[in-house]
C-alpha positions, 0 to 999 in steps of 0.5 A, a space after each residue: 500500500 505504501 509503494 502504491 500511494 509513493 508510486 501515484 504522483 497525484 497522492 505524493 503529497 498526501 503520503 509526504 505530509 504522513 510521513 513527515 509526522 511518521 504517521 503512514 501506518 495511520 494513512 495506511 489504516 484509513 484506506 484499509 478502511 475506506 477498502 473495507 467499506 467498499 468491499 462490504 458495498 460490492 458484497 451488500 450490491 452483489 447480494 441485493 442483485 443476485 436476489 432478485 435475479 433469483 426470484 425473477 429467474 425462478 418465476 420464469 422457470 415456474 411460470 410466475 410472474 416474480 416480484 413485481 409490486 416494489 418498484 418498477 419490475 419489483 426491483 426495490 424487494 431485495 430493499 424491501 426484504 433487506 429491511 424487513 430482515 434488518 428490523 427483526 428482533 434477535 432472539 437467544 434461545 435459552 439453552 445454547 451454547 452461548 458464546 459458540 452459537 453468537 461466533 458461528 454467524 461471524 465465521 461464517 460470514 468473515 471468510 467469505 468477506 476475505 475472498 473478496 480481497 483477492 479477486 480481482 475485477 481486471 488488471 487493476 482493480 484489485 485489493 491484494 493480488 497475491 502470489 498464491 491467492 488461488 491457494 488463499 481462496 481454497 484455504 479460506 474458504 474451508 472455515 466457512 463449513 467449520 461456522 456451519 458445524 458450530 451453529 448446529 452443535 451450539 444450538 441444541 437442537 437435534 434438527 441443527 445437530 444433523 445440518 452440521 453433521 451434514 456440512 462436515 460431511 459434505 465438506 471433506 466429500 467435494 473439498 478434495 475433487 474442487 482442488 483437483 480442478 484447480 490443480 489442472 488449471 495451475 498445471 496450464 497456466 503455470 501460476 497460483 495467482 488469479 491475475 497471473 491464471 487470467 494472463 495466461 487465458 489472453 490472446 487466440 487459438 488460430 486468430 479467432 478462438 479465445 485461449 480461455 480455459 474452458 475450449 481446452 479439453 483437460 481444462 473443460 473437465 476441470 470446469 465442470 468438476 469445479 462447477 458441481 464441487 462448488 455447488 456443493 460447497 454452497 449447500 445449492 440444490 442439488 446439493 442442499 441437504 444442509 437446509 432441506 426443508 422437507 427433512 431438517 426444516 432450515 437445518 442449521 439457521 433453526 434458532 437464528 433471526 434478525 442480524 444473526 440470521 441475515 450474516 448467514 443469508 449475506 455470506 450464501 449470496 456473496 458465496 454466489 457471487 464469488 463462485 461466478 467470479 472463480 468460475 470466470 477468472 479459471 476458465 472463462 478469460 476473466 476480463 478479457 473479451 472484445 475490446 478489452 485492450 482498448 488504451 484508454 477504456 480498456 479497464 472499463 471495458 473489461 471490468 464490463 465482461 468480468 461483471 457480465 461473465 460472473 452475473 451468467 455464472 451465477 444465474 447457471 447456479 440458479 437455474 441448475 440449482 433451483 430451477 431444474 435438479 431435485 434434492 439427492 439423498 446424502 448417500 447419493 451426494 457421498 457416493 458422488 463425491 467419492 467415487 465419481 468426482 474424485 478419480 475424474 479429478 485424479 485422471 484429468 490431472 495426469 490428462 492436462 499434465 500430457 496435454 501440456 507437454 505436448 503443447 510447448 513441444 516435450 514430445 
């Protein structure tokens, strides 16, 4: 942060008059801050979009109208829900497990948050581009079930009990075949950061196909494993066994309302947002598309195809995952994970390991 602010002529002033009185850590702070607060407006925007494209996808798909009394096109009910959820008063039913029950929601929430850090919208917009920041989303992303896991076994509550369970379970079946996808897309792109994997995937195959991850054969199949495996990962159908509602009621949430409640439903739809953003970076070019060059808008224009490519993914989610697949039963969703998704993801390793020697001339 300090480079950067020395870097940028215009902010020169501002980081000498800091440093004059040995205050940069106090500069520093102030736009940790200021980026903390952006990064929450992205996730409360990202979230109150992705509701309503839910709902309205949904009543497509239903043949329903969807939201459509709040605003023109009902676009002002995420608002409305917001609201209404923030008013709600929180209870504390009396025989949790207090102190686990209240820190479930914020381990919960917190590592979603933080994934945010690293993704970049284009080459510049970016908080921290780390050089290992693919190892830093799968690492972080691995507490969130750990959240879910408190919030069942402190609620005393044998419905929540069997929700956590459930999210241990679900977590070590797909958390294995998720790291194999991302694996083969290192494999290619030679990099663990994203801006480094989304470099690789610019430029075309023979003038005319875009070098993106997805058009390659051992990279497509780690597209899909990834896909299913993160469905998994957000508890979405066909994968929702955590929350079933016909079985477990609302499975790990049972006991939470008011702001308690809403840092569940926050950390699912930024979840959302963050698996469409994944999805675009590994295998569908990230920012790049046409235009995206350009000298002077190029930034904008890419950060346009970032957005428009991420919002596709995540109305895929919707659509597979609410719109068309039924629940599978828990051993259905084991046997998936462990004898399916994992020795496709163990091949296709040894599949994109050949295919990239072959392609820089080993063989």
């Amino acid at each position: 942060m300090e480079y950067l602010l020395r870097s940028v002529e215009a902010w020169q002033p501002v980081y000498d008059l800091f440093n004059s009185y040995g205050l940069v850590w106090l500069l520093n702070l102030i736009i940790y801050a200021v980026e903390a607060g952006v990064l929450f407006g992205v996730v409360a925007v990202s979230v109150l979009a992705l509701t309503y494209i839910e709902r309205k996808a949904l009543g497509d798909i239903q043949l329903r109208i969807g939201p459509n009394v709040c605003g023109p096109f009902g676009i002002l009910q995420p608002l409305a829900d917001a609201f209404k959820l923030v008013m709600k008063e929180n209870i504390t039913p009396k025989n949790v497990d207090f102190w686990v029950w209240w820190a479930a929601p914020m381990v919960v929430f917190v590592p979603t948050f933080m994934l945010l850090i690293t993704i970049p919208f284009n080459e510049f917009l970016v908080i921290s581009d780390l050089d290992i920041g693919i190892l830093f989303i799968i690492a972080v992303s691995g507490i969130t079930p750990l959240g879910i896991i408190m919030a069942g076994w402190a609620s005393s509550n044998k419905y929540t009990l069997i929700s956590g369970l459930r999210a241990a379970a679900q977590m070590m079946s797909y958390e294995i075949p998720i790291i194999l996808a991302v694996l083969a897309v290192v494999v290619f792109s030679g990099s663990l950061s994203l801006t480094g994997i989304v470099d690789a995937q610019e430029g075309y195959y023979l003038g005319f196909i875009p070098k993106w991850n997805i058009f390659l054969p051992p990279l497509a199949l780690a597209g899909f494993i990834f896909f299913v495996c993160s469905l998994a990962e957000m508890g979405r159908t066909p994968f929702d066994i955590i929350e079933a509602e016909g079985e477990i009621v609302a499975g790990h949430t049972i006991e939470y309302s008011g702001m308690r409640f809403a840092f569940f439903f926050l950390a699912e739809y930024a979840h959302l947002f963050i698996t469409g953003a994944l999805v675009t970076l590994l295998f569908l070019g990230g920012w790049h598309g046409p235009f995206s060059s350009h000298p002077v808008f190029g930034w904008l224009i890419g950060l346009g195809w970032f957005l428009i490519k991420t919002f596709i993914v995540a109305w895929m989610v919707i659509w597979v995952g609410r719109g068309t697949l039924p629940r599978i039963r828990i051993d259905q969703m084991l046997s998936l994970g462990w004898k399916w998704l994992l020795p496709i993801g163990l091949f296709n390793i040894a599949f994109a390991g050949i295919i990239k020697i072959i392609m820089v001339g080993g063989i």
